[in-house]
C-alpha positions, 0 to 999 in steps of 0.5 A: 669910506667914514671913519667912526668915532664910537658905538652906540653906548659913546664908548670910543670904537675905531672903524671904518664903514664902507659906504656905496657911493650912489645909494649911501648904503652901508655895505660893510667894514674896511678893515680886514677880519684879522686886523687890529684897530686902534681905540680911537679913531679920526682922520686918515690919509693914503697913499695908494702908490706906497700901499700905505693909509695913516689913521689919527684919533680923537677921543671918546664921544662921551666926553667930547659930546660933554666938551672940553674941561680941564682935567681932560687935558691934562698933560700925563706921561710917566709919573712918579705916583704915592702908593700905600698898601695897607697891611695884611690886603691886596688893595692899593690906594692911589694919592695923587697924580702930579701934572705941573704942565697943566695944573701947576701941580694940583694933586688931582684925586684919590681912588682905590685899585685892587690887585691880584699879585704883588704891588711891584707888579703894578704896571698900569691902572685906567681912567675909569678906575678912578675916583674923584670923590674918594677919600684922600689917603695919606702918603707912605714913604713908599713910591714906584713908577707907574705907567700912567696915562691920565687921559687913558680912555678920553683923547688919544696921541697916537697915529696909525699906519696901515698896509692899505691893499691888506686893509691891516694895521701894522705900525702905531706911532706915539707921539706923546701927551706933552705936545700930540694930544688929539692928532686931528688931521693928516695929509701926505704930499701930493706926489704919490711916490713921496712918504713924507707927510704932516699931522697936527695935533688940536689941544697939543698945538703942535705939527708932526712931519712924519715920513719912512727913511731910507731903507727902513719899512717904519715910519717915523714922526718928528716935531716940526713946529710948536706953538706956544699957548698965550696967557688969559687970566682966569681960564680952565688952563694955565694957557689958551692953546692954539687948537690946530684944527686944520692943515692943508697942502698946495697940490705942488706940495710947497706950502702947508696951511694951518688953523688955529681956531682959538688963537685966531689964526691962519698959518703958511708954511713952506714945506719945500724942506719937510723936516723944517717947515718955515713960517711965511704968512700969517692972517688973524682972524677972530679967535677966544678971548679980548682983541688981543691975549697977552703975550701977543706982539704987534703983528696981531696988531691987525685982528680981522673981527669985523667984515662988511659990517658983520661980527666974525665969530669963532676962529679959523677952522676948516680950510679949503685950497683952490687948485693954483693954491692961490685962494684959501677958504675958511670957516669958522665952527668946529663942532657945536659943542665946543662952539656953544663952549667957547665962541656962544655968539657962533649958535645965534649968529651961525658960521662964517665963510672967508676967503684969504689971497694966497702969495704963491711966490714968496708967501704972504695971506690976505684978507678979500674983503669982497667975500663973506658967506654968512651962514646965519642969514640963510633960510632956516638958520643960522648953520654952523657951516664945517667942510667945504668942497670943490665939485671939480676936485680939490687940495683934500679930495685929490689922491694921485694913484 
C-alpha cells in the first residue's frame, strides 16, 4: 500500500494506491467506496490486532514542490481578525491577520470575501481567497472572531484513525498549528496489543504519544516532548526549527529515536513510560547553519561535520534500527527541494549514510567512525540517498499480527 500526496494538477488528495507486490501494478484504492479521506496525506501505521490504521498528512505538492517560505509556517489558530463592510453590499474586506509566533506580529495581507448572508454569519474563509496584492483597507472598529486556518490548503496538523478491516476513516485528531504542523512519521509500539504509539511533528518540532484509554474507543494525542527552536540572525523565522523528520522505535518498545534534520541531531528517548518519554542520548551530526546556533550549550560542543575526510552535509533525517536495537542508520537528504533550500552542497556532493552504536542498557549514542557510505562517489552520481531497509526485516517493516 502507497499513501498519495496529491493528483495530477498538485493539488493535495489523500489516498492510498494498492500495488500488486510482484508486478508493481496498481490494482485499485485502499479506502472503502463510502469512506471519507482526509485532505492531506503522508504516513501511516497499523495495528492489525487493534483493527486500527493512523494516517498523518503533509501538505499540497504545490507548494511543497516550490519549498518551504515563511509565510507557509505561520503559526494560525483562531484569531481575532478587522473586518469592514462597506455600506449598502455584501462584500467584506479582511485587514489582516495577527501571527506573533511567527512574524512578531506583521499584519500579513488584504484580500476581499464576498458572502451571501449576513457578516455575523461569517465563519470561515480558504487560502486561496486570499490576496496578497490587494489593496490594504483601513480598519473599522468592528471586529468578530473568525475560524481562521492561515495554512488552510498548504500543510496540514491532523492525524487520522481508521478501522483498519472496514477500510473507513472514523476519527480526526487535531493536534493544532502552534507545535503539530506537518505530522510526519508514525509508529505504534511493537507489541500488537498495545495502543500506545508516537507521532512527530516536522515544522512544529514537537512529538505526540497518542494512545485509546481505558475503556473508551477514541483515541487521544498529548504533547510528550517539545524542542525549542534556536536563534540565527537574519533567517526567513524568528527561530530555526528543529524539523522532526524522523522517529523510530526498538522492537522491545523501550526507546524511541528521533532526527532533527536542521538542528543536527539524533535523539534517544526512553518510552518505557509513554506518556513521559526521558532524553538518554543525543549525537550532533551536521545541521543549518554556522558549528553552533545560538543558543546552544556546551554539549553541542562535539558537532560531527567532518568523517574520514569528507564534509557531512545535511542533517539527521532518515533512520533505520537493526533488530538488537544496537546500530542506528542514518541519512542525511530529506527531499530535494528542501535540500537544494537548505543544505545546497548535499546536490554536488550527494547524501551520506552513518551509522550510530546504540547503548541498550542505560542509553547513550556514538558515533562508528569506521562507517560512511558516500552516495556522491557512486556511479552516475551523486544520489540523494533517503530510506534504507533490511532485507531480513527491521524496526519499520515489522508489524506483529
Amino acid at each position: 500500500m502507497i499513501s498519495t500526496l496529491g493528483n495530477a494538477k498538485n493539488e493535495p488528495k489523500g489516498d492510498f494506491l494498492l500495488v500488486n507486490g510482484k508486478t508493481f501494478e496498481v490494482v485499485g484504492t485502499w479506502p472503502a467506496p463510502d469512506s471519507d479521506k482526509p485532505r492531506f496525506n503522508y504516513d501511516f501505521w497499523y495495528q492489525p490486532r487493534r483493527n486500527v490504521m493512523i494516517s498523518t498528512e503533509w501538505g499540497s505538492p504545490k507548494h511543497i514542490k516550490g519549498g518551504l517560505e515563511a509565510s507557509h509556517v505561520l503559526k494560525g489558530g483562531h484569531k481575532q481578525t478587522h473586518l469592514q463592510f462597506p455600506e449598502h453590499s455584501i462584500t467584506c474586506y479582511l485587514h489582516s491577520m495577527v501571527v506573533p509566533a511567527a512574524l512578531n506580529g506583521q499584519r500579513f495581507c488584504t484580500t476581499k470575501l464576498h458572502y451571501s448572508t449576513h457578516p455575523a454569519n461569517v465563519l470561515d474563509f480558504n487560502a486561496h481567497d486570499l490576496d496578497p496584492s490587494g489593496e490594504v483597507y483601513s480598519v473599522s472598529n468592528w471586529k468578530m472572531p473568525l475560524k481562521i486556518l492561515i495554512l488552510d490548503g498548504i500543510y496540514g496538523s491532523d492525524i487520522h484513525v481508521w478501522d483498519w478491516e472496514k477500510h473507513l476513516m472514523k476519527q480526526t485528531i487535531k493536534l493544532g498549528f502552534a507545535d503539530g504542523v506537518t505530522p510526519f512519521e508514525i509508529r505504534f509500539l511493537h507489541n500488537p496489543a498495545s495502543t500506545h504509539g508516537f507521532v512527530g511533528s516536522a515544522f512544529g518540532s514537537t512529538l505526540y504519544h497518542f494512545y485509546m484509554p481505558e475503556g473508551s474507543d477514541k483515541f487521544m494525542a498529548e504533547q510528550v516532548v517539545k524542542i525549542p527552536g534556536k536563534n540565527l540572525k537574519d533567517w526567513m523565522l524568528p527561530k530555526v526549527p528543529a524539523l522532526l523528520s524522523d522517529i523510530i522505535i526498538s522492537m522491545d518498545d523501550k526507546y524511541l529515536y528521533m532526527s532533527c534534520w536542521l538542528h543536527g541531531e539524533v535523539r534517544q528517548y526512553d518510552i518505557s513510560k509513554p506518556n513521559s518519554p526521558k532524553l538518554v542520548g543525543q549525537i550532533f551530526i551536521g545541521g543549518y547553519g554556522p558549528a553552533n546556533l545560538e543558543g546552544e550549550d556546551e554539549t553541542c560542543g562535539n558537532r560531527i561535520r567532518e568523517l574520514n575526510g569528507k564534509v557531512i552535509d545535511g542533517g539527521p533525517q532518515m533512520l533505520q534500527l537493526s533488530l538488537d536495537g544496537k546500530r542506528l542508520y542514518v541519512t542525511t537528504s530529506l527531499f530535494s527541494i528542501f535540500d537544494k533550500q537548505f543544505y545546497p552542497n548535499l546536490l554536488k556532493t550527494g547524501s551520506k549514510m552513518l551509522q550510530i552504536n546504540c547503548n541498550t542498557e542505560c542509553g547513550g549514542l556514538m558515533l562508528n567512525e569506521k562507517f560512511l557510505v558516500d552516495f556522491g562517489e557512486m556511479d552516475d552520481g551523486p544520489f540523494l540517498a533517503h530510506e534504507m531497509r533490511y532485507p531480513g526485516g527491521d524496526c519499520t517493516s515489522d508489524i506483529w499480527l
